[in-house]
N, C-alpha and C positions, 0 to 999 in steps of 0.2 A: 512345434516345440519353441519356447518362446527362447530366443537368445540372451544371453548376457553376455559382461566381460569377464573375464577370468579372475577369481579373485583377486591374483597377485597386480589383477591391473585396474581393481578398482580406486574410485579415488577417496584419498582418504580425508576422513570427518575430522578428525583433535588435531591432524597436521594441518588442518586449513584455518581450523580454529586460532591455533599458535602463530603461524601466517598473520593472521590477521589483525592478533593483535600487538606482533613484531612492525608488521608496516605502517600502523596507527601512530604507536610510539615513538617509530619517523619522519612519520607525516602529521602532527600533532593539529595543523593548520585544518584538514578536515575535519575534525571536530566542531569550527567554527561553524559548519553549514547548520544543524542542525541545533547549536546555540544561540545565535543568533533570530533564526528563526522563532525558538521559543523565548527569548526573552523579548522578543515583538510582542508576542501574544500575548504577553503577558503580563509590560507596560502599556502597552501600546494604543492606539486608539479604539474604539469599539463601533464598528459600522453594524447596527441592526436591523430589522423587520418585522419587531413587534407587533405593531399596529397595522402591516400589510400583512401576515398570519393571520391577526384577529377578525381582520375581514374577510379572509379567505374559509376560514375555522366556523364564523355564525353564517356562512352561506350554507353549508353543509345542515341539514333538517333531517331528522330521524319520521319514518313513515307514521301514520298516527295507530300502528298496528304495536308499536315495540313494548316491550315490557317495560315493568317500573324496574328493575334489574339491570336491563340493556342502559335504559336512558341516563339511569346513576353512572352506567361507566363510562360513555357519553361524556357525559360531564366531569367525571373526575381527569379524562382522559383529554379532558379543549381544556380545561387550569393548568395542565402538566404541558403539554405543548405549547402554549401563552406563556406559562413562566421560562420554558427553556430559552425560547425566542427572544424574550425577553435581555438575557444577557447573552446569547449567543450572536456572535461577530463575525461576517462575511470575509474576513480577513485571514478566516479559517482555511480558507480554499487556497491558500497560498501552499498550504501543503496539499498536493495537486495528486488526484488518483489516476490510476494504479501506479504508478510508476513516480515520487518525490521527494521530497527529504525529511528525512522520522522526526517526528514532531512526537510531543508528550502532551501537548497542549491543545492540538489542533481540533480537539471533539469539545474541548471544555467550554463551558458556558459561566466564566466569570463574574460575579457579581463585587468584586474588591480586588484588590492587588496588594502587596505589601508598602506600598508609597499612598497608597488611600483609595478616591473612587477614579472610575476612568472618565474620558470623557466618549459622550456616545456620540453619533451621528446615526439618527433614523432616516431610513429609505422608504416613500411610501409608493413609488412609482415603478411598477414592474419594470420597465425599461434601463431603469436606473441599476437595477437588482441584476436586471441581467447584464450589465455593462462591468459592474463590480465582480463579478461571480468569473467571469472569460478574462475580465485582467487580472486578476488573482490567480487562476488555472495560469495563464500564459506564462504569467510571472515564475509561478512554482513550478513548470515545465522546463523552464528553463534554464534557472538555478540548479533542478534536480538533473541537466543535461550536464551540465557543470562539475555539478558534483561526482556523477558517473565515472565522470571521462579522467576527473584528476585520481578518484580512486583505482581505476583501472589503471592508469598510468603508474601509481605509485605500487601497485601489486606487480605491473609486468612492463616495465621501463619500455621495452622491445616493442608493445602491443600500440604503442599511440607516439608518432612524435613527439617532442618537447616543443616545437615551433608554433605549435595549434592547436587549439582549444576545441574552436569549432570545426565540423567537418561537414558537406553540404548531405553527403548521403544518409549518414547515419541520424541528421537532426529531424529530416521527414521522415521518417522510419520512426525516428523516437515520438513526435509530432500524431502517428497516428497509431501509437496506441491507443488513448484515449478514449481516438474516434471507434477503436474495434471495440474497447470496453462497451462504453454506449452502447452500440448496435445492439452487443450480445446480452446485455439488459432488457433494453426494449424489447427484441425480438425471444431471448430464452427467459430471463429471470424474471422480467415482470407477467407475461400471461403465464407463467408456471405460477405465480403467488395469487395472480388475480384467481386461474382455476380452482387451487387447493381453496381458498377463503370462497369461494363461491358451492365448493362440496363441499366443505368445513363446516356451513351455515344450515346444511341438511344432516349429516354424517357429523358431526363433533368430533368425535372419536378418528377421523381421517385427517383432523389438522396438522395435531403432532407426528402422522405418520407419513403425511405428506412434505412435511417442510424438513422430516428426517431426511428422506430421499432424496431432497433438492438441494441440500448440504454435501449429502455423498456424491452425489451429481455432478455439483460444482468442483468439489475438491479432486475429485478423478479428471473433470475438463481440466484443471487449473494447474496440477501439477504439475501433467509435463511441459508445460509451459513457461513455468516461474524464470527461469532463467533466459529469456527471451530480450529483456532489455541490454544485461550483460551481454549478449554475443551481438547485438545493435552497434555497442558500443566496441568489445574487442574486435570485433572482425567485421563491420560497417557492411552488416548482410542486409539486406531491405528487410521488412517487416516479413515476408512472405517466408522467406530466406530463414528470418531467426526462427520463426515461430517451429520450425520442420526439424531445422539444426538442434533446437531445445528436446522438440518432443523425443529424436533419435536419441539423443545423448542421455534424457531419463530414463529411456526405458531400458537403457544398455546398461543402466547403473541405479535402477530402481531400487532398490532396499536401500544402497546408501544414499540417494538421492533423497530417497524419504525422508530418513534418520536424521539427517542435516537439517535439513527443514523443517523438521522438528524439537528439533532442540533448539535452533533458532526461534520459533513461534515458541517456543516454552518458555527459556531464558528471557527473550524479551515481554513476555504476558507478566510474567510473574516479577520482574527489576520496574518492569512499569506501577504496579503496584504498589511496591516499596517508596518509589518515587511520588508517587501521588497522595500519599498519609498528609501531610502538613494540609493546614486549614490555607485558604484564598489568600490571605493576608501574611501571610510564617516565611518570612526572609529564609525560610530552610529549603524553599522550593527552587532555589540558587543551584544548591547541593544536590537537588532532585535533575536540574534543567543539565546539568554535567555530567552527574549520574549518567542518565539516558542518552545523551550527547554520542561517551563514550564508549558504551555498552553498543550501542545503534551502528555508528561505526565500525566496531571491532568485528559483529557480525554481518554488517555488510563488506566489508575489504575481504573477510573470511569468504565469503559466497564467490568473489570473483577469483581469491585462488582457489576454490572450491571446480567450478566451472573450466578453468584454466587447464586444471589437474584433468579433469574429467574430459575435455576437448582433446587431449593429449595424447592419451590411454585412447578413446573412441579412434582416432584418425589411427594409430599404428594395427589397433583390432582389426578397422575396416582393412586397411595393405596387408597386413595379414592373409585376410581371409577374401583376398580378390587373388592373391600369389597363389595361395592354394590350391583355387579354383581353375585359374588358368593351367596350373600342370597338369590338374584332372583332367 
């Protein structure tokens, strides 16, 4: 039988909500993480790869077997990738996965800005690409360590010294995330995609049923997870450490653990939206970059007294039912 907490010790969702946007309204200075950021990207310079795409894109040759059908999409499908590229900026990577600071901007592929055009800088040498792409990650890893530590601290004074920013255990802990993301790409998510696209191309009818599953897949891997960087950070567990402590704690509190995260992912989908209306050039994307700023914040401070609440409840459940035990 599966365990839970008792209701009256679940942790609660609108009070972590209220939480979080009481300790934003205190700490108004974390907003600036994720302002900042986007008004980078959004004056700021434009590092491309156009032209190393475009040779990468006409190496690619369709068999002399494909349709007139296939090869049109082909084709519509290297204009659309050439133009993304086109104005999309390596600068992007400074909002660093899985784990950075919410950017609104960070997918966008600019073509103007409200001050006029940008100026670009094209990279045509792989080496160069990959040198700009690892100090961008590094950069935004680090910031986003930054950012962590001062929101944790401002949600739970008790949980982080004031004397230090940095800590040595919890930044390689933070450090390889990352490196587990990668792995678990390479090794699950990309031959799951190569598979499916390779039945896909026999079966048609299995593509959409295959990348259903690989969604449900992920989101079941992923969930109890999510809060793995928070307990990096509150309680400087090693990766190994958070990753165990997270999964326990969802599953002790699964349905509000969901609900949370879901309204989270809704809220923030849908205020992104609203925020992204104004054309490339509309001085109103000011009002959008603060918009998001603050929204992004208020549910992230929320998640850490989320978590907080939720680590609280789990630890007296556990003494609880170890006291129990021993009298049995």
């Amino acid at each position: 039988m599966k365990v839970m907490l008792p209701y009256q010790k679940q942790p609660k969702i609108f009070a972590a909500y209220k939480a979080g946007f009481e300790t934003v309204s205190k700490h108004l200075y974390l907003v600036l993480f994720p302002m900042v950021l986007d008004l980078f990207l959004l004056f700021g310079f434009r590092v491309t790869i156009v032209e190393l795409m475009r040779d990468v894109i006409q190496r690619f040759v369709l068999p002399s077997s494909a349709t007139a059908d296939l090869i049109a999409s082909w084709e519509v499908l290297k204009s659309q990738t050439i133009e993304f590229f086109r104005y999309f900026s390596l600068t992007s990577f400074l909002r660093s996965f899985p784990v950075g600071i919410p950017s609104l901007f960070s997918a966008a592929a600019f073509e103007r800005n409200p001050l006029g055009e940008y100026q670009f800088i094209q990279l045509q040498q792989s080496g160069a690409v990959f040198a700009v792409v690892l100090a961008s990650t590094l950069v935004g890893l680090f910031l986003a360590y930054l950012l962590y530590r001062l929101t944790a601290r401002a949600a739970d004074p008790k949980s982080l010294p004031a004397e230090s920013l940095m800590e040595r255990r919890s930044s390689i802990s933070w450090l390889l995330i990352p490196v587990v993301t990668i792995a678990l790409f390479l090794l699950v998510i990309f031959p799951a995609v190569i598979m499916i696209s390779l039945i896909g191309a026999l079966f048609p009818i299995f593509t959409s049923i295959g990348y259903f599953f690989l969604a449900i897949g992920l989101i079941t891997l992923l969930l109890p997870v999510f809060f793995t960087p928070h307990l990096v950070i509150l309680e400087k567990l090693t990766l190994p450490q958070a990753l165990l402590a997270s999964f326990r704690t969802v599953r002790l509190t699964n349905a509000k653990s969901t609900s949370f995260l879901f309204l989270a992912i809704l809220g923030s989908y849908l205020t992104n939206m609203l925020w992204r209306i104004p054309s490339d050039d509309s001085w109103m994307l000011i009002v959008g970059i603060f918009g998001h700023a603050l929204i992004s914040m208020i549910v992230l401070t929320a998640s850490f007294h989320f978590i907080i609440d939720a680590r609280k409840n789990v630890r007296e459940f556990i003494e609880i039912q170890m006291s129990e035990t021993d009298l049995a």
